[in-house]
C-alpha positions as CSV (number, residue, x, y, z in Angstrom):
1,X,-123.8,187.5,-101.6
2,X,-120.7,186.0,-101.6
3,X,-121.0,184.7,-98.1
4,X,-124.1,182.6,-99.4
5,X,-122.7,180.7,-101.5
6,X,-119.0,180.1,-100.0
7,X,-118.6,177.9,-97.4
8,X,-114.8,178.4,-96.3
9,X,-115.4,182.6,-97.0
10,X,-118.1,182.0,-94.4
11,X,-116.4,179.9,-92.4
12,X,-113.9,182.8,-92.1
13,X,-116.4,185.5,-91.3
14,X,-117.9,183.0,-88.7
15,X,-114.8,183.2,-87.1
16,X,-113.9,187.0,-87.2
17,X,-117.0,188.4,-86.6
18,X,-117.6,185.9,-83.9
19,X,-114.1,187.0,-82.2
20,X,-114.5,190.9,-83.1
21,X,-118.0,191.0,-82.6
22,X,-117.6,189.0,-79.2
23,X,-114.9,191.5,-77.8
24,X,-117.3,194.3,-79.0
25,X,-120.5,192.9,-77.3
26,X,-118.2,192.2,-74.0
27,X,-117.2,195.4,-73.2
28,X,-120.5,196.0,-72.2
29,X,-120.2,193.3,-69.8
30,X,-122.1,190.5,-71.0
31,X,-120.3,186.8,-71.2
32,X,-118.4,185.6,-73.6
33,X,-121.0,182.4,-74.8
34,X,-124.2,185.1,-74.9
35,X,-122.0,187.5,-77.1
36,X,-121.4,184.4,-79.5
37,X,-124.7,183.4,-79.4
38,X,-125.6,187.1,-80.3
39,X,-123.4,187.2,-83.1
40,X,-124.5,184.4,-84.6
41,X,-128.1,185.7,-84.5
42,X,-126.9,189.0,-86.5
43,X,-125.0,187.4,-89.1
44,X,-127.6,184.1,-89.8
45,X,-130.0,183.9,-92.3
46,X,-132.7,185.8,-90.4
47,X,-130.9,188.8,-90.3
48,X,-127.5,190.0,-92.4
49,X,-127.4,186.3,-93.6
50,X,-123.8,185.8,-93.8
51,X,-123.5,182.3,-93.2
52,X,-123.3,179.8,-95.8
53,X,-126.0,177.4,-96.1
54,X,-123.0,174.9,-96.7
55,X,-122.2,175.5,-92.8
56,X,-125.4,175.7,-91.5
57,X,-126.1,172.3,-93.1
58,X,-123.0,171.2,-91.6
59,X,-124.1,172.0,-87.9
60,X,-125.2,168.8,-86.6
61,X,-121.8,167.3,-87.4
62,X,-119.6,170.3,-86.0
63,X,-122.0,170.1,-82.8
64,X,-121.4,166.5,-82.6
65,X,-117.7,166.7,-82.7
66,X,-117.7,170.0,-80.2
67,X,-119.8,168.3,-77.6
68,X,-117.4,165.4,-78.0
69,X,-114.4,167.2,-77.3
70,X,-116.5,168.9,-74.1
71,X,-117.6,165.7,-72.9
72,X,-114.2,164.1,-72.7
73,X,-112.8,167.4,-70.8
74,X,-116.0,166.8,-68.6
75,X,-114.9,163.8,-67.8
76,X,-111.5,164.8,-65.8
77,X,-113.6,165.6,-63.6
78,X,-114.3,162.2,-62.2
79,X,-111.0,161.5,-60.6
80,X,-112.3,159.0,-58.0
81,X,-109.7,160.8,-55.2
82,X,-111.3,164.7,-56.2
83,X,-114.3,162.7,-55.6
84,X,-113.2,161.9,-52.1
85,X,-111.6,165.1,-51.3
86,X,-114.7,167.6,-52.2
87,X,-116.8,165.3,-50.2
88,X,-120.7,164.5,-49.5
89,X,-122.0,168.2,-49.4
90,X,-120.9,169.0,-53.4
91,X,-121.6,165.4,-54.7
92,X,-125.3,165.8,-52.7
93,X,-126.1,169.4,-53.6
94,X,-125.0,168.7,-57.0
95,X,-127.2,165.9,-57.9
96,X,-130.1,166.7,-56.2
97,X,-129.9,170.1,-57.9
98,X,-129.2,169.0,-61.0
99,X,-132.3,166.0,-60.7
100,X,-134.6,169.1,-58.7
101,X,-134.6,170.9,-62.2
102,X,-135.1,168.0,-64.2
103,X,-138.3,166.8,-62.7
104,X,-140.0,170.3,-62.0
105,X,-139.2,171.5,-65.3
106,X,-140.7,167.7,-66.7
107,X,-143.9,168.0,-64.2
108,X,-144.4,171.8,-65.3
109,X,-144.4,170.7,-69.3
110,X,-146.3,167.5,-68.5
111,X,-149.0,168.5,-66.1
112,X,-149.5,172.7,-66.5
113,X,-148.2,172.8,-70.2
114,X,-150.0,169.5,-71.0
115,X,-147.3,168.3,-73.6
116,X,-146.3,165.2,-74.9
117,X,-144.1,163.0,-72.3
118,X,-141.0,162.9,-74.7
119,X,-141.1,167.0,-74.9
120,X,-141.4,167.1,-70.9
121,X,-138.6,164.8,-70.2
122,X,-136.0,166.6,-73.0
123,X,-136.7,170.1,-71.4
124,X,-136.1,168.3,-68.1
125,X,-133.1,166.8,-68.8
126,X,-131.9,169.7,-70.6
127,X,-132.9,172.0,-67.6
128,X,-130.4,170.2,-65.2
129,X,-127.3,172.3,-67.1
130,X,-125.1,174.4,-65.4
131,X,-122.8,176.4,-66.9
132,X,-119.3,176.4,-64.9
133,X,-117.8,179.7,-66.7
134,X,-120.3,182.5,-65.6
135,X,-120.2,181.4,-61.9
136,X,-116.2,180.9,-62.3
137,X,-116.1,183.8,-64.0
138,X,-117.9,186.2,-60.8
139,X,-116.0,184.3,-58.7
140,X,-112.8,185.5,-59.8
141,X,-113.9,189.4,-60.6
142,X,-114.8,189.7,-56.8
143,X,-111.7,187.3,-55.3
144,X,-114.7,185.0,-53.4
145,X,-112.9,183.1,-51.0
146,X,-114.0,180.6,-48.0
147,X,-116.0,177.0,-48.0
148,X,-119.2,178.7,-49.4
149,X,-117.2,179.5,-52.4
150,X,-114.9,176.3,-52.3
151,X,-119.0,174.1,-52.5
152,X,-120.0,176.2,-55.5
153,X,-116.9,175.6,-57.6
154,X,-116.8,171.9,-56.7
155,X,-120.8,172.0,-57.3
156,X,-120.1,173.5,-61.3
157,X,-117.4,171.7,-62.0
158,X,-119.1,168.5,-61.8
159,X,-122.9,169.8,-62.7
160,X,-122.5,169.6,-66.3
161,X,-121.4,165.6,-65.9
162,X,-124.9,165.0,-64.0
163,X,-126.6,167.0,-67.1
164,X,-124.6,164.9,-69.8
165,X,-125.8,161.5,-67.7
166,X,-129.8,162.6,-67.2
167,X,-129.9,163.9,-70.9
168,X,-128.3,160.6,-72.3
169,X,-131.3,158.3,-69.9
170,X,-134.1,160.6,-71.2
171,X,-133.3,161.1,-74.7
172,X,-133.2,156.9,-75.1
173,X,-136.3,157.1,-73.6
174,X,-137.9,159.5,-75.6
175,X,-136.6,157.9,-78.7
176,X,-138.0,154.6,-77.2
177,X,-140.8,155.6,-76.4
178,X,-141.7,157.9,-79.6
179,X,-140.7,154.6,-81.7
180,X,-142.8,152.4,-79.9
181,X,-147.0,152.8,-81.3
182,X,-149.6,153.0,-78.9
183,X,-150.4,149.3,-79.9
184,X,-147.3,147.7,-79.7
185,X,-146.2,149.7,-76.8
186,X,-143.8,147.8,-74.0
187,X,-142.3,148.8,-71.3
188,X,-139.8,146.2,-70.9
189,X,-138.8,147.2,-74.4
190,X,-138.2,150.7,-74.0
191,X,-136.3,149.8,-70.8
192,X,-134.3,147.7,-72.6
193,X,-133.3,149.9,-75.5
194,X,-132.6,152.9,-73.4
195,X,-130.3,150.2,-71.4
196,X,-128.6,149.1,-74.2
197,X,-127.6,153.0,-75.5
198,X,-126.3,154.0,-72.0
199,X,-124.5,150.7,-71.0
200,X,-123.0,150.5,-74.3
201,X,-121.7,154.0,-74.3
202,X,-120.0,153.5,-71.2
203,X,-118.6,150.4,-72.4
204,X,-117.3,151.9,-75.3
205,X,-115.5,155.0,-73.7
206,X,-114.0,152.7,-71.3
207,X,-112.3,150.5,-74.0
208,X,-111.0,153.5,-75.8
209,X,-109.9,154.3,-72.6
210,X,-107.4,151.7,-72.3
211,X,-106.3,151.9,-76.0
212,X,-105.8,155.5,-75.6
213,X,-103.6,155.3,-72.4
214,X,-101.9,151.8,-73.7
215,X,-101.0,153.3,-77.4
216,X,-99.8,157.1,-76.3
217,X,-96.7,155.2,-75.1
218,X,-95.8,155.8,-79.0
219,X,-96.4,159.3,-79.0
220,X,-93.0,161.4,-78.9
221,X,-93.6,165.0,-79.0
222,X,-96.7,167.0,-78.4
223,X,-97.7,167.6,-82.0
224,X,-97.5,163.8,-81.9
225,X,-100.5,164.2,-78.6
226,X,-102.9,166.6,-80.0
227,X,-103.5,164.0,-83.5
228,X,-103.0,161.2,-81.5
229,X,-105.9,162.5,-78.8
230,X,-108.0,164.0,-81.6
231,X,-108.1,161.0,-83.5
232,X,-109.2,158.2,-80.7
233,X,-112.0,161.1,-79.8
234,X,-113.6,161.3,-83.6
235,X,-113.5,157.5,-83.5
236,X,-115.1,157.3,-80.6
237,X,-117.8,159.9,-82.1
238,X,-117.9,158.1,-85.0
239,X,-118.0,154.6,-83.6
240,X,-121.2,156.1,-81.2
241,X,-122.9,157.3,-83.8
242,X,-123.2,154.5,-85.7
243,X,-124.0,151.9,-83.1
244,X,-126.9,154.1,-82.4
245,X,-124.9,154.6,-78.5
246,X,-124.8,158.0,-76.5
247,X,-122.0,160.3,-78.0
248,X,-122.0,162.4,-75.0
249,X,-121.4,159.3,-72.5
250,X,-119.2,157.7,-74.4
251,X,-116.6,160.6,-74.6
252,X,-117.2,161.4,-71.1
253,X,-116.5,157.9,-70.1
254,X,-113.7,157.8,-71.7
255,X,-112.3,161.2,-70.2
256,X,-113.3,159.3,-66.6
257,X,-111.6,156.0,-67.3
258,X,-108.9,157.8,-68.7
259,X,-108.5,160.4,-65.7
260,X,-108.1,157.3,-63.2
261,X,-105.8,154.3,-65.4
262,X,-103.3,156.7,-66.4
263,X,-101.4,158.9,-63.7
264,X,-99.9,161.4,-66.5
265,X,-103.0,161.8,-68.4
266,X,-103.9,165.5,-67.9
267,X,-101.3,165.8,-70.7
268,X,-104.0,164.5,-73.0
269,X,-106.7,167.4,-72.0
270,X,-103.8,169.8,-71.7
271,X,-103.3,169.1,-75.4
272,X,-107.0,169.9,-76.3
273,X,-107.2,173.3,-74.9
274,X,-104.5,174.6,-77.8
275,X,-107.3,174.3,-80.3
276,X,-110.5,174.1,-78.7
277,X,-111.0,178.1,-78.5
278,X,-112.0,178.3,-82.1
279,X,-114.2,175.4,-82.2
280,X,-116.0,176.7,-79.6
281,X,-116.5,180.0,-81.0
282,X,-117.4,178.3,-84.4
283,X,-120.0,176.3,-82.3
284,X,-121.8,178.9,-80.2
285,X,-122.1,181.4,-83.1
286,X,-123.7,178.6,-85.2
287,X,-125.9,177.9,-82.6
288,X,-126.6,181.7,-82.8
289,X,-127.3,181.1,-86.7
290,X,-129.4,178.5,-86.1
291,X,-132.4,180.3,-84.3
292,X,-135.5,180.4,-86.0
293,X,-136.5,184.1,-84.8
294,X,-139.8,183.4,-85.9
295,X,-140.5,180.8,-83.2
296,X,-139.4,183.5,-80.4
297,X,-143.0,185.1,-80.8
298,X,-144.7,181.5,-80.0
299,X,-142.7,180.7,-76.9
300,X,-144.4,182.3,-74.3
301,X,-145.2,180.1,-72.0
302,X,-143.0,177.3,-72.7
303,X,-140.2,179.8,-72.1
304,X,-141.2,181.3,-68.9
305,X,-142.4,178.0,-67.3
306,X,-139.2,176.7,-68.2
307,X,-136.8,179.6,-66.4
308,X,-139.6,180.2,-63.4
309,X,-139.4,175.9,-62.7
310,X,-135.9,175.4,-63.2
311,X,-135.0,178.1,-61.0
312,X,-137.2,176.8,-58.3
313,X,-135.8,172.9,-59.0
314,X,-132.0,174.4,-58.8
315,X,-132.6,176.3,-55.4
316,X,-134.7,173.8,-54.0
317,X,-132.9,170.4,-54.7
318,X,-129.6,172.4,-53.7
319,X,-131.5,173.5,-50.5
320,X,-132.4,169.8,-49.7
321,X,-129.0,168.6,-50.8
322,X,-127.6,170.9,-48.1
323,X,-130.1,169.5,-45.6
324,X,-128.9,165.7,-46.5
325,X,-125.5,166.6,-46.3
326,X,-125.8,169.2,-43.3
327,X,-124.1,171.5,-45.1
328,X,-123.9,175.1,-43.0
329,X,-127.0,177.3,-43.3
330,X,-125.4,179.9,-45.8
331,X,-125.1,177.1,-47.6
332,X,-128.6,175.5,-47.8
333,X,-129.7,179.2,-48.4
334,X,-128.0,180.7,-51.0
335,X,-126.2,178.1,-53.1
336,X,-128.5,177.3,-55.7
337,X,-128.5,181.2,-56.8
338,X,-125.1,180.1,-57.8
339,X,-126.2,178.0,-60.1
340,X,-128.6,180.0,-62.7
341,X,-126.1,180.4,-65.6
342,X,-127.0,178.0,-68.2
343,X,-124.7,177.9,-71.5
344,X,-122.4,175.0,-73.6
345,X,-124.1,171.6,-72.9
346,X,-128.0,173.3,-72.8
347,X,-127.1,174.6,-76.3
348,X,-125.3,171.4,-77.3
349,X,-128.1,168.3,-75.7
350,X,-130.6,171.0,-77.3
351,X,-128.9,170.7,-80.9
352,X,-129.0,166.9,-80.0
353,X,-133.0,167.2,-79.0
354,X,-133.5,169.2,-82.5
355,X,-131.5,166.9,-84.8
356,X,-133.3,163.5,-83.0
357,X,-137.0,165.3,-82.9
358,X,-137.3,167.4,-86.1
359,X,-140.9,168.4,-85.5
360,X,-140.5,169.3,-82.3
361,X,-136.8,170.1,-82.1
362,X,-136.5,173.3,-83.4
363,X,-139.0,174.7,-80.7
364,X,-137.2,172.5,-78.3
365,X,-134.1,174.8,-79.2
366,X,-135.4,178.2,-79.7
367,X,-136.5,177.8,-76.2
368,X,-132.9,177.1,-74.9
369,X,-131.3,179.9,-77.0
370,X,-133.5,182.0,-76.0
371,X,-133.8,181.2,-72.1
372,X,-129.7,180.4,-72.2
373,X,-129.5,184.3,-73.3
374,X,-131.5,185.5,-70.4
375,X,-129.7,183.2,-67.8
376,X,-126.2,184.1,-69.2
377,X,-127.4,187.7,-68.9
378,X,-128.9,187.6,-64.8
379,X,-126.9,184.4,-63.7
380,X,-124.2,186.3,-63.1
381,X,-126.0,189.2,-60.8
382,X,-127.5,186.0,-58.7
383,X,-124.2,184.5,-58.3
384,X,-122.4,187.7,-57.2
385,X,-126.2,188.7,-54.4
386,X,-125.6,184.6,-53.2
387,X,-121.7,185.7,-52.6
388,X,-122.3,188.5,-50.5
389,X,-125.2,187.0,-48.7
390,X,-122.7,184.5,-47.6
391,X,-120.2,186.8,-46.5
392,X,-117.5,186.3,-48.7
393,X,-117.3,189.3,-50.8
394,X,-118.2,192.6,-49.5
């Protein structure tokens, strides 16, 4: 088929089928980033095989380049005054949430499971996700209003920042600690390494930072912006990549030092969101493509530990997040039902997990498609049942 062996005629089927098939799929009422996901499953190589193998061998750099762009929007988010104005309830409930998921789901595979450490901690870390739209997305259908609503929004929009941080820790780890032989194993090593690949991200974003801010004073119009901004965040992506540093913290470092050096710089994320539709869609439905439907029949457990344990670690680090903060009893109660929906950064730290582990990766991200399609399908229903039971909709 034509599509086979073309990579720009698949390219444009990618992106029509995604954006007709997506509207299709969504009149049924199912979100946006499961009806991509979907799609891509149709039209991959398991099924109509439409996609080029040209693009499919080309996902690990579009997926590296899309979670770049994400993590630098993540990182508006850091404003040090927002931090100070949504106050210790979100920052408390979000983190412990966010950590409650990562360790259950890491005891589960580690203890019931009885898999390798490295597996445990990626699911972990991957685990902690939430995905912002879904629960922004209810919130809006059924005009939620009051502090119960005011906690979850602040809760998602920073979740996604914890996920990128915990992901970036355990994956050096992992790598570390897969490296290292059970001979010439060292702590202090691996410790050291998974230091160096964090710190140094950090330290990267921060001085692109600066440079970004300093040099934009050059920029006149806002064609001028969006190359200008696109271009510091591919070298940073670049840069990252090749000093073997965390892609993910380094972007959203640099969105966070960004956010609080330059008082004018939502002009810079404002810029993004002209173009970042379509790379989106290109990167959801390739994720879609990418599923090895085979592996669906093998994941059993794997799967269901991984929904049934996360579920448990959101609601009950959000629960003792509420206590810690005393947070209102609606609150403690309901909030982590709000937080279920799992989409963009679990597919994309998955993608990461698969192209770092490649015996174990692609299991790694079957799982994640798979459990990200039943979250994004009965997040939603949680979201809307903790609403009511808080009293703010009917």
């Amino acid at each position: 088929m034509i599509g086979m062996n073309n990579t720009i005629f698949s390219l444009g089927l990618i992106l029509l089928f995604g954006f007709i098939g997506a509207k299709i799929i969504r009149g049924i009422r199912i979100p946006a980033i499961t009806a991509y996901l979907l799609v891509g499953i149709i039209i991959g190589p398991y099924m109509l095989n439409l996609v080029s193998k040209g693009i499919l061998g080309s996902s690990g750099l579009i997926s590296n380049i899309v979670l770049g762009f994400i993590a630098f929007s993540i990182g508006q988010n850091f404003l040090i005054s927002t931090f100070r104005k949504i106050g210790r309830p979100v920052l408390w409930i979000s983190i412990l949430e966010a950590g409650g998921a990562w360790i259950l789901v890491t005891l589960a595979f580690l203890f019931i499971l009885k898999q390798p450490f490295h597996i445990a901690f990626l699911f972990g870390a991957i685990s902690s996700a939430t995905a912002p739209a879904a629960t922004t997305m209810v919130i809006r259908e059924y005009k939620a209003k009051g502090s119960f609503t005011d906690t979850l929004l602040g809760i998602v929009a920073i979740d996604d920042a914890w996920c990128l941080i915990i992901f970036a820790i355990s994956l050096a780890i992992s790598k570390s600690v897969v490296a290292s032989t059970a001979a010439s194993f060292l702590l202090p090593k691996v410790v050291f390494h998974s230091l160096l690949e964090i710190f140094g991200a950090f330290i990267l974003g921060g001085v692109f930072a600066v440079a970004l801010s300093y040099f934009s004073r050059y920029t006149r119009t806002s064609e001028d912006l969006l190359i200008y901004t696109i271009g510091f965040i591919l070298l940073n992506i670049g840069l990252s990549i090749y000093l073997h540093l965390s892609v993910l913290l380094s972007c959203m470092s640099m969105g966070a030092a960004l956010v609080n050096i330059n008082r004018v710089s939502f002009k810079f994320f404002d810029t993004l969101r002209s173009i970042d539709s379509p790379l989106y869609l290109l990167f959801f439905v390739l994720a879609g493509a990418n599923l090895d439907i085979g592996l669906l029949k093998t994941l059993g457990l794997s799967g269901l530990f991984y929904l049934i344990f996360r579920s448990f670690g959101k609601i009950g680090g959000a629960y003792l997040g509420g206590r810690i903060s005393t947070s209102s009893y609606r609150i403690r109660r309901y909030i982590g039902l709000g937080l279920f929906p799992q989409a963009g950064v679990a597919l994309g730290v998955a993608l990461i997990a698969k192209a770092n582990f490649p015996q174990i990766g692609e299991m790694i991200f079957s799982t994640i498609v798979a459990t990200t399609i039943i979250y994004e399908l009965i997040g939603p229903s949680f979201t809307k049942f903790a609403l009511r039971k808080a009293g703010e909709i009917l």
